[in-house]
N, C-alpha and C positions, 0 to 999 in steps of 0.2 A: 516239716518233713521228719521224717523217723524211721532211723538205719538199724538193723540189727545184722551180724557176722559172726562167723563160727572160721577158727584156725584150726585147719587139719594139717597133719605132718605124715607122709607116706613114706616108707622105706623103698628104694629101686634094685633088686639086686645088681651087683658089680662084683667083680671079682679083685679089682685093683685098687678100687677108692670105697669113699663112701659119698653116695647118691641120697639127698634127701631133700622130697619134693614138698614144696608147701604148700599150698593152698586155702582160702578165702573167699568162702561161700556164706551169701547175704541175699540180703533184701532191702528197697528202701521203697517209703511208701511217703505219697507228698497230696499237697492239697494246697492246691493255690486259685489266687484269682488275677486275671488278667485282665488289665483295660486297654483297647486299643481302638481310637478315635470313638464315638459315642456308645459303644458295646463294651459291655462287662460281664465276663465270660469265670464261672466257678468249673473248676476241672480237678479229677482224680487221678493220679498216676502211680504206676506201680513196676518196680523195676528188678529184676534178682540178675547177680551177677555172680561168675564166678572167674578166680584169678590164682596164674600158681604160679611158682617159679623152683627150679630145682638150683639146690647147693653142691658142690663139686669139692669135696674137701682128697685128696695125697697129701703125702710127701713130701711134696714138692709145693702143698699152701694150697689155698683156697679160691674158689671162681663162682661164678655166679653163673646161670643161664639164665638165657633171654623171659621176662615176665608177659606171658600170654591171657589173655582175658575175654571174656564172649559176656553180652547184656542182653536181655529180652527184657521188653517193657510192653505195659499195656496202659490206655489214656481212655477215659471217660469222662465225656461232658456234662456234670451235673445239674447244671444250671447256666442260662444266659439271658441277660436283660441289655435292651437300649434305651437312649434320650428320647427313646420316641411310642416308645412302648405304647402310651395311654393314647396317643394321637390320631391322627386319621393314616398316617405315614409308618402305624405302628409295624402292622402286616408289612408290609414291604424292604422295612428296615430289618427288620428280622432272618428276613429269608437272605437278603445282603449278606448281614451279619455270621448265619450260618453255611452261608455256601463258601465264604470267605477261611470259616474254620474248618471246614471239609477240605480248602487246600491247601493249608498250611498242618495240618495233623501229623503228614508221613513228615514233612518236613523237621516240627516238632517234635513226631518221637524217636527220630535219627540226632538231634541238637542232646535228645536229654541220652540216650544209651551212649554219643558220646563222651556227654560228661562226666556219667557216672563209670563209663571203662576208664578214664582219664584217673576221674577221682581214687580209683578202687587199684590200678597198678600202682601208682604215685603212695597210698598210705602202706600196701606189703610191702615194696622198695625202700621203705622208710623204715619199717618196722623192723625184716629181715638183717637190713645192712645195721642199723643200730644194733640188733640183740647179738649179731655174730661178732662187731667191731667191741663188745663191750667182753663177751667169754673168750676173744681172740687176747684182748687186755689184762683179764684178770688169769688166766690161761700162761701169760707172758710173766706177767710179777711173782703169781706163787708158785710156778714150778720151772720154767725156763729159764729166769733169769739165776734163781738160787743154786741149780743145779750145773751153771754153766760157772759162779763163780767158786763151784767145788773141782771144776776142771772135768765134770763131766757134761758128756755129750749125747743131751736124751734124744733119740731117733728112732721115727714110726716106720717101721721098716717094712707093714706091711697095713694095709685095710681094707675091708672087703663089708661090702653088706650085701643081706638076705632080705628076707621081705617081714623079716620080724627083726633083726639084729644090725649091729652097728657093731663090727668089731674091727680093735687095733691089737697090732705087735708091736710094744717099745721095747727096744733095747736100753737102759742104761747101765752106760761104763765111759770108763776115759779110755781113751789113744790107743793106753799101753795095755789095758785091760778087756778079757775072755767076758761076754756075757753068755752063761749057759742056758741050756736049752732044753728043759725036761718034762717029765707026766704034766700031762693034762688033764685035771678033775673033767667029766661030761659036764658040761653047763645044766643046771637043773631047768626042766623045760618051762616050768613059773617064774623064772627070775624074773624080776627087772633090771638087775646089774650084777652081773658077774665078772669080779675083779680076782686075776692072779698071777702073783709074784711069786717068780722065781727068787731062792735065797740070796744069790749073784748081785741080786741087784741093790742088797740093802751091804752087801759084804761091800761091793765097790764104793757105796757111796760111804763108807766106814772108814774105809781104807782113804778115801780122798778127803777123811777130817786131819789126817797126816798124826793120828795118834802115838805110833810108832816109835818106842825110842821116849814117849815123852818124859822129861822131867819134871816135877815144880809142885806146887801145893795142891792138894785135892779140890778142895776149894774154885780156884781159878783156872783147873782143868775142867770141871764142871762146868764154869763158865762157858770157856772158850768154844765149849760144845755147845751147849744152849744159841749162841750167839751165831755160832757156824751154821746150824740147823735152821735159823730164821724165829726159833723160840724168844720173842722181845719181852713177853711178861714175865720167864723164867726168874726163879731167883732160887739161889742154894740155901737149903732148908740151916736155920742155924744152928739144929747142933752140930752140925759139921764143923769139926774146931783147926784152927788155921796153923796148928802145929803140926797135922800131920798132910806129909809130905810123898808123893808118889812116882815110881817110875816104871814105864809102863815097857812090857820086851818089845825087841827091836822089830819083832817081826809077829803078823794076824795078834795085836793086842787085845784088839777086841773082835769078834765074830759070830756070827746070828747063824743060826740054824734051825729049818723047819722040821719040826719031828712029830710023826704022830700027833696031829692037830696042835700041836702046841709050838712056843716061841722060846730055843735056847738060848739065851744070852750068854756068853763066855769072855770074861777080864781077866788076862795073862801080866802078873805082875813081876817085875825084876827083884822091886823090894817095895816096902811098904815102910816108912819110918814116923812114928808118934814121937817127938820129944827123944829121949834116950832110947825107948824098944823100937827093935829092926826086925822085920819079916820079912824072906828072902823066897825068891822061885817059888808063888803058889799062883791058884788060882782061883776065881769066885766063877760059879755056875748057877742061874739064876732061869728059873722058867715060866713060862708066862700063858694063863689060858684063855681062852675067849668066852667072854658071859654074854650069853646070845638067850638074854630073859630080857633086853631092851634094845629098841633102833640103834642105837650107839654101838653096840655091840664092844664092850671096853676089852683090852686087855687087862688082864691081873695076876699081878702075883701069887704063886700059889707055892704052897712044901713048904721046905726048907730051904735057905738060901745055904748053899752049899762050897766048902772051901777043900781045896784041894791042893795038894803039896804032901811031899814024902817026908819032910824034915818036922814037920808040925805036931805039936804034941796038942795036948785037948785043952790047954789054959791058953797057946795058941791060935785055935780055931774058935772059943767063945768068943776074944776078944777082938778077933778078925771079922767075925759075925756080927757084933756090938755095931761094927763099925758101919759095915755095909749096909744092915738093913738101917740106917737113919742116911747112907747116898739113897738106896731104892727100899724105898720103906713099901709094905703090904697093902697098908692101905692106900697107896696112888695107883692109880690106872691109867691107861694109855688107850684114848678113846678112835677107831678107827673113821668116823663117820665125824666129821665137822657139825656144832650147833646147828649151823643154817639147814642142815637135812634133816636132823634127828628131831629137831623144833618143828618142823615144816605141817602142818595141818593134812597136808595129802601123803605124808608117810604113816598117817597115825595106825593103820591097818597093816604094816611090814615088819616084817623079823629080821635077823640076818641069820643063816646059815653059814 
């Protein structure tokens, strides 16, 4: 026998979740031979089926609906021989042999449509619940759990699909913290994915590294971010030298801002101490643009990394610049799009916008 299937995926409109029906449409095509008491009987069969089942993802988790399935088959007798074929009983055993197939046929092709409806819900039930059990897992490790042990609380607070789109509302913030709520670029109508963050949401998650106030070596405040963010291969680049020592204001130390396509980064420093020299209330502003000439689409530094403070004078500001472009040097980027996408053979045709 010899099965071929095709996985389609249909969007449902809803206005309150997201409805996504699936589907598994096929064919199987067999060739068998049957013996039964002195007749041996070669037969054609031919069966297409098709089976869906719709996914029910809210707010409130995920459900499955009931998997429905319809089979149509068709059965051709190719060939049939008996023990008696050459005999004088040849004739007679024959006609036996086929009036007996003539009554078991309906019988036979209600046995095989229900097999293959059997076979064909049981492999999508299989397939579905494994691929969801598996994005529902990595879904849980790389953003729910890390964001929950920052004392925030991501929540889909809204999801709706169309008959082309699949769209969420997250909020994330902690307890005590405002997620804002602002413009909406139009979706361009070629996307395939349209992703957009509000500033709120990387401000909160900033403010919950508990920067605020910090003391202690550049160095190991480096770290302690790397390690907070779930960054495990991170390492502080070495020229970073373990004598200079920083403290960061008590209050928005660090804060992201989106501006005219680009990524403000701002570090509000109380003082900054090398050894014997002290630099006291500045700040570094650092901006960042997106290179959308590959899938990755990276961020990058670009200008001047820029220091700001009223008390500074310009042997001040070189030395303060020294310092920072080797924490965020020019040439690292900040890739928006994980390997596993930007590698992927079926993106090779994408840009990002």
């Amino acid at each position: 026998s010899q099965t071929t299937s095709e996985l389609k995926v249909r969007l449902h409109a809803d206005g309150l979740r997201w409805v996504i029906g699936v589907e598994a449409v096929g064919d199987i095509k067999t060739q068998t031979e049957t013996q039964k008491g002195s007749a041996t009987f070669e037969n054609a069969a031919s069966a297409t089926f098709e089976t869906g089942k719709q996914i029910f993802i809210s707010p409130s988790g995920i459900e499955f609906g009931d998997t429905k399935a319809s089979v149509t088959s068709d059965t051709e007798l190719l060939e049939f021989k008996t023990d008696y074929d050459s005999s004088l009983l040849g004739g007679l055993a024959r006609n036996m042999a086929k009036k007996q197939y003539r009554q078991k046929k309906d019988q036979a092709a209600k046995e095989l449509e229900n097999r293959v409806r059997t076979q064909a819900t049981a492999t999508l039930d299989e397939k579905v619940t494994t691929g969801i059990s598996k994005v529902d897992g990595q879904f849980n490790d790389r953003w729910l759990e890390p964001m929950r042990q920052l004392q925030l609380s991501p929540v889909a607070t809204q999801l709706r699909t169309t008959k082309n789109q699949l769209v969420v509302d997250y909020r994330l913030a902690g307890v005590d913290q405002l997620a804002a709520y602002g413009f909406r670029p139009e979706i361009l109508g070629d996307s395939l994915v349209s992703i957009q963050v509000h500033e709120s949401a990387m401000n909160n998650l900033l403010h919950k590294l508990a920067l605020d106030g910090t003391i202690g070596k550049l160095r190991d405040v480096m770290s302690t971010v790397a390690e907070q963010l779930g960054f495990t291969e991170y390492e502080v680049p070495a020229e970073i030298s373990e004598t200079v020592i920083v403290k960061l204001t008590t209050r928005d130390a660090i804060r992201i801002r989106f501006y005219n396509g680009r990524v403000q980064l701002l570090m509000q420093f109380k003082e900054l101490r090398n050894n014997r020299i002290v630099w006291k209330n500045f700040a570094v502003l650092v901006e960042f643009f997106p290179q959308l000439d590959s899938i990755d689409g990276n961020l990058k530094r670009e200008g001047v990394l820029q220091i700001i403070g009223h008390s500074l004078r310009l042997g001040d500001r070189i030395a303060l610049q020294t310092i920072f472009n080797k924490v965020i040097p020019s040439t690292r980027s900040m890739s928006l799009l994980g390997s596993s996408i930007a590698e992927h053979p079926n993106f090779e045709d994408t840009r990002i916008a």
